[in-house]
Every structure is written in structure tokens, then in C-alpha cells.
N, C-alpha and C positions, 0 to 999 in steps of 0.2 A: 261638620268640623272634625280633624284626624288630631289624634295626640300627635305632635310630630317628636317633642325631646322632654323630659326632665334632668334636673340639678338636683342632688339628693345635699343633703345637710350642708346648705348654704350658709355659711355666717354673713356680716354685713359687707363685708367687703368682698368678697366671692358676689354676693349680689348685686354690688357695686359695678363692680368687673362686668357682668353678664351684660347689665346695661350697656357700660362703654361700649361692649364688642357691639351689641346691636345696634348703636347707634354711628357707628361705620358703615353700615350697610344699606338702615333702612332710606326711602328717598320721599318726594313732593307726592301725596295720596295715598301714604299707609298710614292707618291707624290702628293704635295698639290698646285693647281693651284690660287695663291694672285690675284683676280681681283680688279678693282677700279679706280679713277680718279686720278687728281696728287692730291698729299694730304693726301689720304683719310685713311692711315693709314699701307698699306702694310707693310712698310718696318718696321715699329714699331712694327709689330703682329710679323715676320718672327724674329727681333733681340728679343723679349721675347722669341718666342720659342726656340731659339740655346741657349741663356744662360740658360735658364731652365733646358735643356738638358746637359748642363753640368757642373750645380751644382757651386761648390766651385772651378770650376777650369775654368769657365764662360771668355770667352777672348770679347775682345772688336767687334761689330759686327758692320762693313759701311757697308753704300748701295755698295751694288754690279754693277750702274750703269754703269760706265766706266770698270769694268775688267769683264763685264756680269758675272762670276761665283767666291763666295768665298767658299773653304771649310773647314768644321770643324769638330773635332771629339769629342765625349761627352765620358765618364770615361767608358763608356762598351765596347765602340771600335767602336761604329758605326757611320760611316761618314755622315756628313749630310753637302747637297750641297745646297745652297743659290744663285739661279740665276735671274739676272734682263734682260731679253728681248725687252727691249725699242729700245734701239741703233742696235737692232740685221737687219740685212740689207737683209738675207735670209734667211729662214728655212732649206737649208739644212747647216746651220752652227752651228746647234745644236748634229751634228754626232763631227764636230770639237772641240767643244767644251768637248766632250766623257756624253754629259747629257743621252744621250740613254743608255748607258752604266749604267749609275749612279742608272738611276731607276730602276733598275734589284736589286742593290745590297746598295743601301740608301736610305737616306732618303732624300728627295728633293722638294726643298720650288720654286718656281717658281715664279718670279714678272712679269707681260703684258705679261703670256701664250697664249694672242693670237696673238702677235707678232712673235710664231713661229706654227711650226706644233702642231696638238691636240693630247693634252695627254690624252691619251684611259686610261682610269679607273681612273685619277686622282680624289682628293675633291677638288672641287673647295668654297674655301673660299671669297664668294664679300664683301665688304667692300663700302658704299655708304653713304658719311655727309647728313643730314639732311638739305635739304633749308634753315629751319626758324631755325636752331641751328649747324650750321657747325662743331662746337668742338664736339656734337655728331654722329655717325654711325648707320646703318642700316645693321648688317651685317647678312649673308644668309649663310647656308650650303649643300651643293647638292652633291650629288654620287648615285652611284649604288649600290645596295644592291643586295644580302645582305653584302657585303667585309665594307661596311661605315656605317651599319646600328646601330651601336653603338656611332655616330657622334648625335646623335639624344639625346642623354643625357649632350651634355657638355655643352649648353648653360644654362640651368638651376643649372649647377654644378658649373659655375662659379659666375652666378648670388649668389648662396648662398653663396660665399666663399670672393667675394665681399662684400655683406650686413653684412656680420658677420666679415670683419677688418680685413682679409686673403688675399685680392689680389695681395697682393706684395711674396704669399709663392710659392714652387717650391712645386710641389706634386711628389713622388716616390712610386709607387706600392707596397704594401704588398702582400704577401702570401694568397690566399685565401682560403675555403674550401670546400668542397663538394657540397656548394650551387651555387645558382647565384649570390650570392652578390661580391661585388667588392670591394675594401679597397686600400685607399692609406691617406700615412703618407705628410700632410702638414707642412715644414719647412720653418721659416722665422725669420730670427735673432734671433738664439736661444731659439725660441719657437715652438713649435709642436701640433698637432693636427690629429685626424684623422677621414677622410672620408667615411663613410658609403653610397656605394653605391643601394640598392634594388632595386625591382620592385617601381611602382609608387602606393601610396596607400599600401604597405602593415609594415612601421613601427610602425601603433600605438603600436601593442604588444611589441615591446621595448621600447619605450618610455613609457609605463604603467608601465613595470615591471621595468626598469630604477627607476620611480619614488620611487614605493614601497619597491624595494631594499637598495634606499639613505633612505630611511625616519624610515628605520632600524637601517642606520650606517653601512649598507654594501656597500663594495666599488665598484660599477656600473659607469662608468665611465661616467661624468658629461656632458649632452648636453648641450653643447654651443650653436647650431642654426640648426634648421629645416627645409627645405620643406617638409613634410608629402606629398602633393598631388604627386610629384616626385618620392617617396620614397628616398632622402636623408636626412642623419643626420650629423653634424660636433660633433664631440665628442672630451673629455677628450683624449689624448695619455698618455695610462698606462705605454708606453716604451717597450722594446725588450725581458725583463728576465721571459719569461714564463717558470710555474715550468718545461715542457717537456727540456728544452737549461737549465736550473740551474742544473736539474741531469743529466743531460749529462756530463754537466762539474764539478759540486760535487756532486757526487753519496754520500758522506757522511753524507749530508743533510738531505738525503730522511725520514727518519724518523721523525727530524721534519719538514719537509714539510707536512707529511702527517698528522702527529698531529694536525698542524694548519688547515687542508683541513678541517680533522675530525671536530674538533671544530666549525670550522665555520659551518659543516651542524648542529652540536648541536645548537648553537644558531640560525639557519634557523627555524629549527622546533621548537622551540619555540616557534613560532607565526603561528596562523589560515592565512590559505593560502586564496589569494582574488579570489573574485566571478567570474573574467573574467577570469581566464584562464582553461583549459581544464582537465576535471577528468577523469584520466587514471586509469581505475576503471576495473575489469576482465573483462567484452567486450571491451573496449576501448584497452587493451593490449592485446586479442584475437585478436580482428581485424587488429592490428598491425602489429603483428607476422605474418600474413598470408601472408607476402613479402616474408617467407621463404619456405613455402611450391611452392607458385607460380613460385619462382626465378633458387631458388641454385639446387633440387633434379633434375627437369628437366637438367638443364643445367651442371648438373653433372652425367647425364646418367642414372638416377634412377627417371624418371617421376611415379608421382602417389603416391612416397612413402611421408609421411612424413606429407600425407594427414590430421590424425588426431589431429594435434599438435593443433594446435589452439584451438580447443575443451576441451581438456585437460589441456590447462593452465588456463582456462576460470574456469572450475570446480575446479581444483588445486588451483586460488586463492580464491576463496568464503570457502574453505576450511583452507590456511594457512593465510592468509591476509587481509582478506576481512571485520575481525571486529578491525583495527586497525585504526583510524581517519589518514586522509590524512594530508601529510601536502605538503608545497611547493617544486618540485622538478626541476631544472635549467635545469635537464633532459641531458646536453651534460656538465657534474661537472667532468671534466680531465686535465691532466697535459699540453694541449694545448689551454686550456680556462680559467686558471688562471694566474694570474700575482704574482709574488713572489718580493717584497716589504721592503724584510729584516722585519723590527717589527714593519712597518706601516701593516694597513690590507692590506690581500690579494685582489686585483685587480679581476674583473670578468669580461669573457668576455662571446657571445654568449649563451644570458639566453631569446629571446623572445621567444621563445618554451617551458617556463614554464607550469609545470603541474602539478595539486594536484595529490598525489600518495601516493604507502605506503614508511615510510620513509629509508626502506633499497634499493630504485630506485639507488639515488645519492651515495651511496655508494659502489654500485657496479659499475657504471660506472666511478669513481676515482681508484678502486681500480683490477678491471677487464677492463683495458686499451686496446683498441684494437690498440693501436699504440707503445706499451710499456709492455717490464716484467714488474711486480711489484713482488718483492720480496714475496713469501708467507710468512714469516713470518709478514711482516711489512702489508700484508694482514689480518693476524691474527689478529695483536696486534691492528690493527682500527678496528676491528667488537668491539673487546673488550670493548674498546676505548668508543668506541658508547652505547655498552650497560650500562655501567660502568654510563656513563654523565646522560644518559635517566632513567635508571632502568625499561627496558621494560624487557619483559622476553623474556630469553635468545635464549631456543629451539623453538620459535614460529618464532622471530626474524630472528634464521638462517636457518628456514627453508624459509622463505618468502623470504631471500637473495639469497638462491641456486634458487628459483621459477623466481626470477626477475633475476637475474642473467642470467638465463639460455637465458628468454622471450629475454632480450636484442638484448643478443649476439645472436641468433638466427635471430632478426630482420635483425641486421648488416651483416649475412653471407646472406639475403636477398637484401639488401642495395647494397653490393658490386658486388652482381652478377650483380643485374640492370643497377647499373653505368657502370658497364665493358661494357654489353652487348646494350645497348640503346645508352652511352653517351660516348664510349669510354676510361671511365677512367678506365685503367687499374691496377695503381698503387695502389688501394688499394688491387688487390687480394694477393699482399704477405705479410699480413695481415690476412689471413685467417687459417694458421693453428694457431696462437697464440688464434685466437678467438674460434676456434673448442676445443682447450685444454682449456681454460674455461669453456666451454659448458660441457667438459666431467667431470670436477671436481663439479660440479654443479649438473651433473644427477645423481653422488656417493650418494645423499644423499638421504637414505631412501626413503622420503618422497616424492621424484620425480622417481620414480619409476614406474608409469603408462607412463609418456614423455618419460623416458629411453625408453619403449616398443611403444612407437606411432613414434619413431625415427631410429626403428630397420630398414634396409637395407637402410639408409642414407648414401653415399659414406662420407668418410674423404675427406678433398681437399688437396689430396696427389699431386707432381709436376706433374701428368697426368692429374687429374684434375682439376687444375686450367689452366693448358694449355689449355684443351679441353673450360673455358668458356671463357676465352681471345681469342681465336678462332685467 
């Protein structure tokens, strides 16, 4: 067993908290071993975790002392058992009790676990007062890794959610994305907020580009409270209606959706992009792209080909692109990283990847969705859109949009192979033929007519081969 984390001078509600955060996490077959003196806070960590768990529909939690076992079920179905060991007279009356059982298939809180036999692979949570401050704890976290090794973040998670006027919320898990970052929605009478989980050390660029973004009037959703050395943030909750779920459910929107998307990148580029973040400049987007040569043609049965690309977009932009000033690009600007507002501004989410670029980047990635048809026409009517606002010219503009267009989506049919293949995420590959039929509307033009030809014997990811890289 590894110490993984300590909480240093817990009072009750800090230990309250630590519960909630853990009980976000934990799932069906972890059990958690409550050690501690009499006092020292078990049974108050174990009653926050169960009503955390189940929400608005929270039933009242007693010790478990005298009936050794209570159990309860939270709003997804999973049963979670609350047992106290004190009273217990044998270990083997833990089969009668059916706990053996339980931790197969629940989730299970355990008080004086060594009052029975040892639970192999539990976390053991200690809970120990302080001599010279009794109302406070010393509490420890220990398990094996790697099955716990995520337990290691929740003492600092609670600590911020504490310091920042949260520790009485229930936290629920959002959706995440392709990264490692982690995300859950903080709920607490009627108020919300939400968690930013990252590595430790790596939000300053959200938080820069946060600032820069509000100091525009664009809407970045407002930090409320940070650990940087952690990597968490407690942020603004923009709420559920991203434009991806608004057209889902009124497709009739989509046109002004998009108009307002448009516009807001009008007024984006209005303003000179700041010093720190990264110019994606023709090698920088050469270098990029080379996730796709390395990834997709191998693992689509066509090693070798596909070699030239890189080169050729490199040359390609110093040619279409390359004398048009950069301006700021948010870099992932789609219909699962906006927030739709009605006629306050659009909401933005996942911008610390900001990059100076040319300014047809963001627009192809709103409008060449790799998660979504977008209507060509309503594809049309935004380049238009854009040109019409800026008065750039027109045929330079849409060539450098089929060039970036192309660069992108190319990256991403890189991207998805990797994940598939490294990290097991499968689900993006049925995603890839929407992105390849961009690809191919993109190399129609003219002017990309050398990458047509550096991409000749590149397999389509026909259902053979995506199977073949799903493997």
C-alpha cells in the first residue's frame, strides 16, 4: 500500500468536501477502508459521501453501528453499502453479512475495517484529530496503484473548493474531451460552477488567454479561484446549451448561429494577437501535419505514402498565406466549444491553445466540423460573411481557406488514428469519413493541386479501413 495524498488541518467541512470530491469519482467495486479513533470523523466523511451521491434525492444517513450494514442507492442505480465493524465478533461474519459480495458489485464504505478480515485493494481513508486542536484532522490517503492513483488529486481539489466558498456543493462529472483534463459541474443551492481539472503547472495559458479574451468583451468564462501549481481552476458555469445540442434540437437556428459565430471571429481579428502565444506560421503547420503522414497512411495500409505533404503545405502557405498578418486563432472555434446565450454573447470554451495564424484557421474549423455536417450552403454564406466584414480579398482568402482547411483536417485524420491506436479511443474513427470528404472539397481547388498529387495512393477510410486501425 503507497501513501498517495494527505489534507493537513481539516476542520469538518473541509472533510466534508473531500468526501463530496471522492464521491464523484469513485464507481461499482471500489471500496473504501474509514480508519480512525472514536470521534475522529468516519462516519461524517462516509454520510457526505452517500448524500453527495445521491443528489436531490440524499435520504438521511445513521451510523451504521448497531445494524453493521446500511444500504443506499444514488439516481444511476448504484448501490453503495455503508458498513460499521466495531460490534463485529468474527470475521467470518462478513460473508453473512453478503459484504464480499457487495464489493464485487458496489460501492462500499467500511468503518473499523480492521475489525474484520483485510480488504485487498481497498483506499484506505485515515482520519486522525490533532492533540493540540481536536476539531481539526490529519487525514491520509493510501492504495495501490495504479487502480487509486487519481486519489492523489482530490486533496488539493477540495482544498480549492473550500477556500473559494464551495464546500458545501455536490460535484457531477461532465463530458470530457480528447484530452486529459477532467471537468466537473459544482452544484450548491442553486448556484454552479465548474472544475477544471489539468495537469499541475500547466494552466497559465488559460488563464492568460481568459484574461485577454474578458478584457475584449468576449465571453471566457470568469475565474473564480485557482491553484495553478496543481493545475486546477474553479470557473464561471456557462451552462448545458452548447451550439453542437442547440442544433441538434433547432436545426432551424443554424444560420444564425453561425452568423453570430462569424461575427464574433470578425470582431476576434480586429485586435493584434498577444506575444505569448504560439505562431502557427508554414513550418509550424508543416510540422503539425506530420501526425498525418506518420499515423493514418501506415495504419491504413499505405506506409510511405503521403510522405510529401508536409513540405508542400509549408511551400503552399508562403505562397497563399503567408503575407497576410496573423491574427488570434482559439484554434478548436466549434459547435462543442461555444455556448449559445440567446442575445447575451456567445460563451467560449477550450481556447488555451490559442494561436496567431492566418485568419481563415477559425473558420474552417466552425465550419468544417469534424463532429457535424455543416450545411454547404450556410458554409458558403460564412466565408462570404467574413469577406463582406473584413474586405480582404476574396480569391486569396479562399484559397488559404481550402490550404488550412485541408492542413487541419489532415492533422485530425492524424489525431484519430493515434488515439485509436496508443490510447484506445476508438470513437473518434467514425468521424473520419466526414473529415476525409472535407479534405477532398478542399484539394478541388485549383490552387492545392501539388497536395492533391503528394496525397495520390492515400487509402479513403472506407469501413475496412477503419476496422483495419481499430484493430
Amino acid at each position: 500500500m503507497t501513501l498517495l495524498a494527505t489534507l493537513d488541518d481539516a476542520d469538518a467541512d473541509l472533510t466534508a468536501c473531500l468526501a463530496r470530491v471522492m464521491a464523484a469519482v469513485l464507481k461499482p467495486g471500489d471500496v473504501v477502508a474509514l480508519q480512525g479513533p472514536v470521534g475522529a470523523g468516519k462516519t461524517h466523511f462516509a454520510r457526505a459521501f452517500i448524500r453527495a451521491r445521491q443528489g436531490e434525492a440524499a435520504e438521511e444517513v445513521p451510523s451504521p453501528t448497531f445494524t453493521l450494514v446500511q444500504t443506499y442507492a444514488d439516481p444511476l442505480g448504484t448501490e453503495i453499502w455503508h458498513a460499521d465493524l466495531y460490534r463485529l465478533s468474527h470475521p467470518e461474519e462478513l460473508a453473512e453479512l453478503g459484504l464480499d459480495e457487495a464489493m464485487r458489485e458496489a460501492i462500499v464504505l467500511v468503518e473499523w475495517p480492521e475489525h474484520g478480515s483485510p480488504l485487498e485493494g481497498a483506499l484506505t481513508v485515515g482520519l486522525e484529530p490533532l492533540a493540540d486542536a481536536p476539531e481539526l484532522r490529519r487525514i491520509t490517503l493510501a492504495g495501490s496503484e495504479p487502480h487509486w492513483g487519481l486519489m492523489t488529486r482530490l486533496p488539493a481539489i477540495a482544498r480549492l473548493i473550500h477556500r473559494a466558498g464551495w464546500s458545501g456543493a455536490r460535484l457531477v462529472p461532465l463530458a470530457g474531451d480528447a484530452s486529459s483534463r477532467r471537468y466537473f459541474r459544482l452544484v450548491d443551492e442553486g448556484r454552479s460552477a465548474v472544475l477544471m481539472d489539468a495537469s499541475p503547472g500547466v494552466t497559465a495559458p488559460y488563464v492568460a488567454m481568459t484574461q485577454w479574451l474578458r478584457a475584449l468583451d468576449l465571453h471566457a468564462p470568469e475565474i473564480l479561484a485557482t491553484d495553478q501549481a496543481q493545475g486546477l481552476l474553479l470557473i464561471e458555469d456557462l451552462g448545458d446549451d452548447l451550439v453542437a445540442r442547440v442544433l441538434e434540437s433547432r436545426p432551424d437556428l443554424a444560420p444564425r448561429i453561425y452568423d453570430r459565430m462569424t461575427d464574433l471571429l470578425v470582431q476576434l481579428h480586429g485586435h493584434k494577437p498577444p506575444d505569448f502565444v504560439l505562431r502557427l506560421d508554414g513550418p509550424e503547420l508543416a510540422r503539425q501535419v506530420g501526425l498525418f503522414a506518420e499515423y493514418y497512411p501506415p495504419a491504413a495500409g499505405a506506409p510511405g505514402k503521403g510522405a510529401e505533404v508536409a513540405a508542400v503545405i509549408e511551400r503552399l502557405h508562403a505562397e497563399l498565406a503567408a503575407d497576410m498578418p496573423p491574427v488570434l486563432g482559439l484554434r478548436d472555434f466549434h459547435a462543442e466549444n461555444v455556448v449559445w446565450r440567446d442575445e447575451a454573447p456567445l460563451g467560449l470554451l477550450d481556447f488555451q491553445d490559442a494561436v496567431a495564424v492566418h485568419p481563415a484557421y477559425d473558420l474552417v474549423s466552425a465550419l468544417q466540423d469534424a463532429r457535424r455536417d455543416v450545411a454547404p450552403e450556410i458554409e458558403e454564406a460564412q466565408i462570404a460573411r467574413y469577406v463582406a466584414a473584413t474586405g480582404v480579398d476574396e480569391a486569396r482568402f479562399r484559397a488559404a481557406y481550402a490550404l488550412l482547411g485541408a492542413q487541419r483536417n489532415l492533422r485530425i485524420m492524424g489525431i484519430f488514428t493515434r488515439l485509436a491506436q496508443r490510447e484506445g479511443k476508438r470513437r473518434y474513427l467514425a468521424m473520419m469519413p466526414r473529415v476525409w470528404a472535407a479534405i477532398q472539397r478542399d484539394l478541388a481547388h485549383p490552387a492545392l493541386a501539388p497536395l492533391a498529387k503528394a496525397l495520390e495512393g492515400v487509402p479513403a477510410p472506407t469501413p475496412e479501413v477503419i476496422e483495419g486501425i481499430a484493430g
